[in-house]
N, C-alpha and C positions, 0 to 999 in steps of 0.2 A: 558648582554643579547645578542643573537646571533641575527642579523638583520636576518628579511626575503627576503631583497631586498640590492640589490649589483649594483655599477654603476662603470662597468670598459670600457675601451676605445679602438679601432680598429681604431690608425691612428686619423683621426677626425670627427671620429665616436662615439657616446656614444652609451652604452647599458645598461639599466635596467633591471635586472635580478629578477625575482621572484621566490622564493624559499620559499614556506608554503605546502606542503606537508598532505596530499595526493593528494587535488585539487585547492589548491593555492588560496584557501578561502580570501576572504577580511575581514581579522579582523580588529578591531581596531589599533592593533600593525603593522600589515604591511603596512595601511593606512599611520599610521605616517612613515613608512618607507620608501614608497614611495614618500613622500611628501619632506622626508628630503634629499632623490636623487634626485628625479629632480628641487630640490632647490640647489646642486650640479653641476646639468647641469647648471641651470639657470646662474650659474654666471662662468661656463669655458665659455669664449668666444673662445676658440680656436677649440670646438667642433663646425662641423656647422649643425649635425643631431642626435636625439636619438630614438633607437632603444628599443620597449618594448614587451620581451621575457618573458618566464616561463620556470623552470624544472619542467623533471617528463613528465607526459602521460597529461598532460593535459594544455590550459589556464587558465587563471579564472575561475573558473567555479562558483562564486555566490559569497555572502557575506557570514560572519559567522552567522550561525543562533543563534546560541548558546548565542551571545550577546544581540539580538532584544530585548529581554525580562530585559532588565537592562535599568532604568528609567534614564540613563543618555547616552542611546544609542543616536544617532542622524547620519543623512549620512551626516552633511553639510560638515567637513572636507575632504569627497571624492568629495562632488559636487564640494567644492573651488578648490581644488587638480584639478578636469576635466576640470575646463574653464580656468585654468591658463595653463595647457596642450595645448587646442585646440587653446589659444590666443598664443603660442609660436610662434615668428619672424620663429624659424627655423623650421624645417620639424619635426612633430615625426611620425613612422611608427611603427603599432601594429605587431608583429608575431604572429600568433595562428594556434592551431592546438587544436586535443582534441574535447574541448565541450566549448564554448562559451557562456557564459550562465548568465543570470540576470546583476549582477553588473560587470561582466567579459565581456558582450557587450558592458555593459554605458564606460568600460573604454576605451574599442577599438574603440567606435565613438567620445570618444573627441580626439583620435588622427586624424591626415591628411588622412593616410593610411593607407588601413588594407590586409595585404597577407595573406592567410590562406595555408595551409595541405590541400593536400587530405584528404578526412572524415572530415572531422571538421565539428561538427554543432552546430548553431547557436542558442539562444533561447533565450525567457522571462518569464521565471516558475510562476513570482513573482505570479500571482493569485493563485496557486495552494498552497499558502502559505496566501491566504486571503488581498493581498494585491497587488498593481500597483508601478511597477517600481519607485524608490525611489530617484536616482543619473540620470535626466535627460532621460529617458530611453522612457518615452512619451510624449519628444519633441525632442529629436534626431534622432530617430525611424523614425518617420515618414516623417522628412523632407528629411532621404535617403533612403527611400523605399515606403513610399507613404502613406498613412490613412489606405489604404484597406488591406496592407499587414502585418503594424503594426498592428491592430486593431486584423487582424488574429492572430498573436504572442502575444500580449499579452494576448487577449481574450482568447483563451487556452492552455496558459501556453506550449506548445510543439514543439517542437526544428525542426528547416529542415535543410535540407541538404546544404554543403556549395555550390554548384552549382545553388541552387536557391538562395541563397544569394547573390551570384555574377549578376545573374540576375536583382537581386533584387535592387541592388546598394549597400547592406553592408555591402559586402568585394568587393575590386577592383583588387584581383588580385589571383588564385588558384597557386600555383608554389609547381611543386617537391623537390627544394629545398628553402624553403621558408627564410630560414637564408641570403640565398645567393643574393633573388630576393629583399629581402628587403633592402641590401646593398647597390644594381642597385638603386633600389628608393630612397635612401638617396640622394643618389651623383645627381642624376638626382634633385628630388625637390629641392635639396640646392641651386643648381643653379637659381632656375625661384621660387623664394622665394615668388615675389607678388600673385602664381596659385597656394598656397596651400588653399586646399578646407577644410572649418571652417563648421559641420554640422549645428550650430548653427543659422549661416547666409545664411543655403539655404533656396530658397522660398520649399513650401510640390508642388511636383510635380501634387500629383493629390486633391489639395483642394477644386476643383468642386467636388468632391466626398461626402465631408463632410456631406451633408444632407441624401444622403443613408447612410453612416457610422455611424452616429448616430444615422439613424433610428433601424440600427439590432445591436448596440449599446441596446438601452433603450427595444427593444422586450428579450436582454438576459439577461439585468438586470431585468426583469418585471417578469421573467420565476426563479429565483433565488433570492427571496424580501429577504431572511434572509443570506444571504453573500452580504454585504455592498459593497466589492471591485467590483463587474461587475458596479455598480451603479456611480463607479468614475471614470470609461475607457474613455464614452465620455466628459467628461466635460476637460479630459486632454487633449483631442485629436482634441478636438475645440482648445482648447487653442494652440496648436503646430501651428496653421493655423493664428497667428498673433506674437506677439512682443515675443521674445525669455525671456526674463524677466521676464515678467508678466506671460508667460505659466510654466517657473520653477516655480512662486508662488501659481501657481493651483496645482501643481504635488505637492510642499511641504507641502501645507494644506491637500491634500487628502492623502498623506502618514502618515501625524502625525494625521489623525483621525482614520485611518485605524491599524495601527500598534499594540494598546491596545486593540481595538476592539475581541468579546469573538470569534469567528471565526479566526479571524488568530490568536490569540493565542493560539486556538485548532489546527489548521493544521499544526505552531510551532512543539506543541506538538510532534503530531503524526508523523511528518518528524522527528525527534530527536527521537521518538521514536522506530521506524524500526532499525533506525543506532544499538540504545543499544539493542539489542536482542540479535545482534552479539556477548554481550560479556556476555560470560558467567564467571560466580565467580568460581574460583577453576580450568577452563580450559585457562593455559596458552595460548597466541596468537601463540605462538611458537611451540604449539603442532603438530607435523608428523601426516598426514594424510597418510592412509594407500593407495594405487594404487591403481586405479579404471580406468578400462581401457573397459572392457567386464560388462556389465550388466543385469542381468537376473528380468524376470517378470514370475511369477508363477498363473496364471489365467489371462484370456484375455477376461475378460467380457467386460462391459462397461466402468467399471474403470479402470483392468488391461490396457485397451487396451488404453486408454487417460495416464498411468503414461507410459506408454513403447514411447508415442509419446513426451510427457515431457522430454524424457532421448536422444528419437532419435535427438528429435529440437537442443539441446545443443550438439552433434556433439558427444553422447557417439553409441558403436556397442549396442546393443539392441538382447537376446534373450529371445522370446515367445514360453513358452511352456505352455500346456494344459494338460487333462487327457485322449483325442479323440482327430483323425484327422479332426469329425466332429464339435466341440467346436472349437479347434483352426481355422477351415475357418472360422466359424462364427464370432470367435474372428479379424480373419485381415479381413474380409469383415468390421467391424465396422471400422478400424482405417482407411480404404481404402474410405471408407464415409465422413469419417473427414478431410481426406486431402483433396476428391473432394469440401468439402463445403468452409473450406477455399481457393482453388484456385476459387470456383465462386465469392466465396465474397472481393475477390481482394489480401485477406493478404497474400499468398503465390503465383508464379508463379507455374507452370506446372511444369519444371525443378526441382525448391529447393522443390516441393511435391516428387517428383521421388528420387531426391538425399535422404531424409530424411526417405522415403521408404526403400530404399536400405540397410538403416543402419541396419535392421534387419531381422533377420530370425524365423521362428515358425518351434517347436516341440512340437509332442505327447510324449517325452519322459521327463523325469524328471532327467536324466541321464545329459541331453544337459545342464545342468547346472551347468556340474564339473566343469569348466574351469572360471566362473562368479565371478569376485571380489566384485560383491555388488549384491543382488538378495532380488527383493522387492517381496513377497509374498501380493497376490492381491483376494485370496479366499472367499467365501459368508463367509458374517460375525454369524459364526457361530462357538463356543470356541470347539466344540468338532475336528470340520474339521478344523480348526485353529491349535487345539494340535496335531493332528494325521501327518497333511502337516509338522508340525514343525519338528514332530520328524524323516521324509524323509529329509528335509532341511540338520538336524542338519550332517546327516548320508554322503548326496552327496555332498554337497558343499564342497572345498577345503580347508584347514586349511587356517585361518587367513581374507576369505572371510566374508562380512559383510551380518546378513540377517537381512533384514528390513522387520517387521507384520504390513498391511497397514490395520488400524482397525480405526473405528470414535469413541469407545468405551472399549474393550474389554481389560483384564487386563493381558498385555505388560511382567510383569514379570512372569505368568504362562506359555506364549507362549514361553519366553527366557529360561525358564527351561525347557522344554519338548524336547529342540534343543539337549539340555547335552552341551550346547557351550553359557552360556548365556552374556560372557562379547563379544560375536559379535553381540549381537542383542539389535535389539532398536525398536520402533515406530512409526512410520509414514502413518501421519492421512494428507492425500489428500485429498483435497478438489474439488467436482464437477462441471465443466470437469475438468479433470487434466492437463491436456496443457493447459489450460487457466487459471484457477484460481491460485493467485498469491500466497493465506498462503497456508504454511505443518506446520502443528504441530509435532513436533520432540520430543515422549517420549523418554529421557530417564531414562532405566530400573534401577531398584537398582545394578545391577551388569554391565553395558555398561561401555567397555573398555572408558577411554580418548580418545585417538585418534578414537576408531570408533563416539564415537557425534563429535568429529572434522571436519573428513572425512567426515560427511554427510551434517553436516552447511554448508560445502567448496562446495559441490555438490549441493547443496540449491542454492546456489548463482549464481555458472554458470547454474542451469537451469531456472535462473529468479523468483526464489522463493523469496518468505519476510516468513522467519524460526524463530519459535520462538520455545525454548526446554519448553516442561512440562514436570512433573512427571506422577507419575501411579496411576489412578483413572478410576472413571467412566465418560466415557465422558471428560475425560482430562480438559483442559481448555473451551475450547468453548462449546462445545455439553453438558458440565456438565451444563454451564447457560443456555443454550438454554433450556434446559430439566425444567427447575422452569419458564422460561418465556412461554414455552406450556403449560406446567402444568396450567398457571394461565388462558392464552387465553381460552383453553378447559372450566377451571370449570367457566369462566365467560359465558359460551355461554349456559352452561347449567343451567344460573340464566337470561337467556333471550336475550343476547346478542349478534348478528348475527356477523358472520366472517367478514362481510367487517362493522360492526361498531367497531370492533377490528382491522383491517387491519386500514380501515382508521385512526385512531387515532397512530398506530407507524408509518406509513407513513406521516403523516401533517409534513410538515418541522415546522411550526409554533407551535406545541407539540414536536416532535419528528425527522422526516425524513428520517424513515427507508427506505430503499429502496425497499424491499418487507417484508408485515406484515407477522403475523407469520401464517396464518391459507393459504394465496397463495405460501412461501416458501414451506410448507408440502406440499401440492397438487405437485407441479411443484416437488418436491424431491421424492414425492413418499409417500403417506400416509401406505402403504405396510411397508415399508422399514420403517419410525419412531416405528410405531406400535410393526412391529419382534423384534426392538430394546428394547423397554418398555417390552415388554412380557418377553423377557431371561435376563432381568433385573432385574424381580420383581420375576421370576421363581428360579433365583440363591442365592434369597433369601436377595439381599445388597437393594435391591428395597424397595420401599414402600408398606407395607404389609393392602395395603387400599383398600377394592372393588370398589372403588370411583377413585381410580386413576388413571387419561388420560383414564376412562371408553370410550369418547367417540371416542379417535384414534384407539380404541381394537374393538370396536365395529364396527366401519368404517370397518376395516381391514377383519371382520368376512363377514362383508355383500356385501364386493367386492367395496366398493368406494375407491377408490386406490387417488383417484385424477388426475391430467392430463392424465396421461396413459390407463382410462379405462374412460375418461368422467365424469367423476361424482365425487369430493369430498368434499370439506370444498364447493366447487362453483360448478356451472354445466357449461361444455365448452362448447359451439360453435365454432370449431379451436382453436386459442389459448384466446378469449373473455371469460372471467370469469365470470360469470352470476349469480343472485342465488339459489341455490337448495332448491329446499322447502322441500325436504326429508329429508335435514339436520337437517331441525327444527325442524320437525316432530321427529325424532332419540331425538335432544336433549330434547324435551319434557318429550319423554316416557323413558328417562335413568335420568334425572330429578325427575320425578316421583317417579321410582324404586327405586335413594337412596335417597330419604329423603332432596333433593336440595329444597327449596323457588326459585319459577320465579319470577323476577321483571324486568322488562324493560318499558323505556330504563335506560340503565346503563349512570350513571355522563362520558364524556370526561376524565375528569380528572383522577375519580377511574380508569379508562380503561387505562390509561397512568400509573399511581403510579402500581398499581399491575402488570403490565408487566413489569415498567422498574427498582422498588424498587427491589423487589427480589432476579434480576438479580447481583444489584451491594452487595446485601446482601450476595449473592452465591458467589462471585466476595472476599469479602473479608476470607468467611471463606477459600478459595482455596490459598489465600494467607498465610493466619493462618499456613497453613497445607503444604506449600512449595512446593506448585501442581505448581504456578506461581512462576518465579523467582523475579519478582519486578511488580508493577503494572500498566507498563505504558506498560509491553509483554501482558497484558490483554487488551488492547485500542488499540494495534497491531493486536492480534486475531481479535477484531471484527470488526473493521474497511478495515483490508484485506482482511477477509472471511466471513463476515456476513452481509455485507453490510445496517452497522452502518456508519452514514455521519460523513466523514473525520473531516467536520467541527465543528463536535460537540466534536472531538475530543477521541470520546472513552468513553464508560459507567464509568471509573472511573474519567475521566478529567470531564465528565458532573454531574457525583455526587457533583464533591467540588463546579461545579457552584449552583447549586440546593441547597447546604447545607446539609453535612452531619445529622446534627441536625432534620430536616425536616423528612430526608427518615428516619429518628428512631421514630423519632415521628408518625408517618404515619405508618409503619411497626406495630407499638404498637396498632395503629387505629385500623389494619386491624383486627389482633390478637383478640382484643374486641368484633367489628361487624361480625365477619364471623365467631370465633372460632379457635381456634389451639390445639383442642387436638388428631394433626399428627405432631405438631410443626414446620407446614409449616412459619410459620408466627416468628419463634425465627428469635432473632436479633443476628447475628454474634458477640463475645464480641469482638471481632477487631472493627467490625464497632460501638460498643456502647462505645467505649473504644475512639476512636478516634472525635466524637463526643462528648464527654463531656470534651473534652482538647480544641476543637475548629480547630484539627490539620488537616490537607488535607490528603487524603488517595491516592492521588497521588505521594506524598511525601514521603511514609509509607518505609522503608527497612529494611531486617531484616538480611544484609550484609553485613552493614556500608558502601555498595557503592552509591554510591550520583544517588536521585532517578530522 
């Protein structure tokens, strides 16, 4: 087996090399390998400094996660490894550059001295993975940088910049050549051997601090009762403010109660599971992506005009064309709006709005986009204006040009054949706003060359996207479950159940913790916009052919309650205050009425939780069945990127196998009984019954033979 780590020499010099690739991850194997080089150094006595480097673009940058989850994981082998480091007679001095991060800090603070890169930043993610630094990290932390500043780092998880770490005290030195500066600091510390600085044994500079620290300490743990790890910040942090021993023995109890805990083995998950989207079965890594140099957008509404600034941010040329000169100002008077809000809200300066500006220009012609090696069409979602743009597309764009149909619904492989060019087109489902929302769902079509899904995941990634490919349906992955989790919200409300005792119930973290339920999603998205959807849905005949069905988004839609945009819809606004409508009720009554629904209220917590969240994973599996999804942890991806489902529950299908498969069948059959299913809303997926009567986890489920 090929070491990860190398210890070669520079005169009497040592140097530990790390070589794990791509981010020089701390697995278990390089752990041992590092332990068995500087047990190497330990006994040359003719070296009198060592020197700890990385290849590649980065430091450390974390442990393997990939491990955590093996019941014979444990950090104590690096925590031994770090105090045998920081107790070393001789000098050892960190290099870093890159990204400095979790167990790739704890290692750079058990050395003496830390030189960093320019750029280099620094950080403690560990919570955002359900858990508190694990290798010394809150008791080292703080004794060279303070309470207030660890407390910030690791409180939320987010990296700063190496210039405030130098500040900060935890790097001592920025150098442009950091290899170089770090060799100066050898020979220097070697000499004056008694003044190397052990973080271990400094006093916390600002330990008067400690009782405010703790106090906005337990206000964030109080604010967050169902993620465990805010709740172990302070008790470690107290502890750093006395005997160095005894606060590693706080930090090692609160990491080994935290580590199994159902929270961070959901944010596990879901970190591991972003990473595998990236691979798709069948498309080599190696696959050529095609140039993408010029980029076009074909509508510049509200979304055109957010995916054109997605494309500007990541540093691509950007052109907008329209069908009028009038549309198109209106179209850059929006994106011109968007950059002013971000420059008031701090996130861009004046300058990088202007640069980012600049990157594009707007046409009323449709010509201006011969020259576009990727051109996203961004048109009202409408299949017939859809097919007609396409088959202009198919005609002006350049041979070998990719065109991408940015649809939340609409079926991908009709649009790719209307082009007459369908292995360059694909689908791409943005999500609102589109410079800021972080999933695209990436149809690809039955006929999508390889390399164009290559070329556009590659593009996904430099514009900060989390990409996951589906196939071609309705409502592709997400929006196809959303569609049975509305479906259920509506016809509960018209059995007496008001939007916000259905909002409240998927938003309780202690039920659920959705981040907006589904009846202030629609208003805020647009009750209009759901409605057009279900109408040309159920019009094109693949719909549910039920008068009863989402009657009452159809009816909203008729009556002008649009939601946020017009005042009035699932809620009644006062600015952005949600309030409730009593017209609502009123409507749901009298459509109630009309088909033949029983009012009953109030409705169980419970039922309001199972019928919004069974369904969904019921929908969840047949999408799988049917190889809409590639594996089912790209579905915990969708909704946790784009639908804001809590990271920490990990994804409707990581929360099914805790819930019990068996459960949501049984209940699903419940429902079938007391409510009726003769629309077959209530059929059980034979995946999901199939899977439950084996006992087997549906997060596990593959139908690739690639390990899920």
């Amino acid at each position: 087996m090929i070491s990860t780590v190398t210890l070669n020499r520079e005169g009497d010099i040592a140097i530990m090399r790390i070589d794990n690739p791509p981010v020089n991850a701390l697995s278990p194997a390089t752990v041992r390998d590092m332990d068995a080089t500087f047990r190497a150094f330990e006994s040359d006595a003719a070296t009198r400094a060592l020197l700890i480097e990385c290849a590649g673009r980065t430091f450390i940058a974390g442990g393997d996660i990939s491990v955590f989850d093996d019941p014979s994981f444990s950090p104590a082998p690096l925590n031994a490894l770090l105090d045998r480091i920081e107790a070393s007679e001789r000098p050892v001095i960190a290099i870093l550059h890159g990204t400095v991060l979790g167990g790739g800090l704890e290692v750079a603070m058990a050395a003496h001295h830390r030189i960093a890169a320019p750029g280099t930043r620094i950080g403690m993610p560990e919570i955002t993975l359900g858990l508190v630094p694990g290798s010394l990290g809150t008791q080292r932390l703080p004794r060279l940088a303070g309470l207030a500043t660890a407390f910030e780092l690791i409180s939320t998880g987010r990296p700063i910049e190496v210039e405030r770490a130098l500040e900060a005290g935890i790097v001592d030195a920025i150098a442009e050549n950091p290899q170089a500066a770090a060799r100066d600091a050898a020979h220097r510390l070697a000499a004056q051997p008694a003044r190397l600085r052990r973080a271990s044994r400094i006093e916390v500079p600002d330990a008067a601090e400690l009782p405010a620290v703790l106090a906005d300490a337990a206000r964030l743990a109080a604010s967050k009762p169902h993620q465990p790890a805010y709740a172990e910040i302070g008790p470690c942090l107290a502890a750093a403010c006395g005997d160095h021993a005894a606060g590693a023995a706080v930090e090692a109890s609160a990491f080994a109660r935290l580590i199994p805990s159902a929270p961070a083995r959901a944010l596990r998950h879901v970190f591991l599971a972003d990473r595998r989207a990236q691979r798709i079965p069948g498309l080599p890594e190696a696959t050529e992506s095609r140039p993408v140099a010029q980029v076009g957008i074909l509508g510049v509404g509200t979304m055109g005009g957010a995916i054109a600034m997605a494309f500007a941010n990541a540093g691509f040329a950007v052109t907008l064309v329209e069908t009028s000169q009038d549309a198109l100002d209106r179209g850059l008077g929006i994106v011109a709006r968007n950059y002013a809000a971000s420059v008031k809200r701090g996130r861009l300066s004046e300058a990088e709005a202007a640069e980012r500006q600049a990157r594009m220009t707007g046409h009323a012609d449709m010509a201006a986009l011969a020259d576009a090696d990727l051109v996203v069409e961004a048109v009202f979602e409408d299949m017939e204006l859809k097919l007609d743009v396409a088959a202009k597309l198919g005609a002006v764009c350049k041979p070998g040009a990719i065109i991408a149909t940015n649809t939340s619904t609409l079926d991908v492989d009709r649009i790719a054949a209307a082009t007459g060019r369908p292995t360059d087109v694909l689908g791409t489902h943005f999500f609102s706003p589109a410079h800021v929302m972080r999933l695209l769902e990436v149809v690809r079509g039955r006929n999508t060359a390889p390399d164009v899904l290559a070329t556009v995941m590659r593009i996904a990634r430099r514009n900060g996207k989390t990409a996951v490919v589906s196939g071609v349906c309705y409502g592709f992955i997400g929006n196809r479950m959303a569609e049975v989790y509305m479906r259920e919200s509506e016809a509960m409300q018209l059995e007496g159940a008001s939007p916000a005792d259905i909002d409240g119930v998927a938003e309780d973290p202690a039920l659920w913790g959705m981040a907006m339920g589904p009846s202030r999603m629609l208003d805020m998205a647009g009750v209009d916009v759901g409605a057009r959807t279900v109408i040309e849905w159920i019009k094109s005949g693949e719909g549910p052919q039920d008068p009863s069905y989402r009657i009452l988004c159809r009816t909203m839609f008729e009556e002008g309650l649009h939601g946020q945009k017009t005042g009035a819809g699932y809620y009644r606004y006062e600015g952005r205050e949600a309030l409730p409508n009593p017209a609502l009720g009123d409507l749901a009554g009298r459509l109630a009425a009309g088909h033949g629904v029983s009012r009953r209220a109030p409705l169980p917590r419970e039922e309001m939780l199972e019928r919004l969240l069974f369904p969904m994973i019921n929908e969840a599996a047949t999408i799988l069945s049917e190889g809409i999804a590639l594996r089912p942890s790209d579905i915990d991806v969708v909704w946790t990127a784009g639908y804001g489902f809590p990271a920490w529950r990990g994804g409707p299908l990581f929360m099914a196998d805790e819930i019990g498969l068996g459960r949501i069948v049984a209940r699903m059959d419940h429902y079938a009984a007391i409510l009726g299913n003769a629309r077959g809303y209530w059929n059980v997926a034979p995946l999901l019954r199939q899977l439950a009567s084996t006992g087997a986890r549906i997060s596990d489920w593959t139908s690739t033979g690639e390990e899920a």
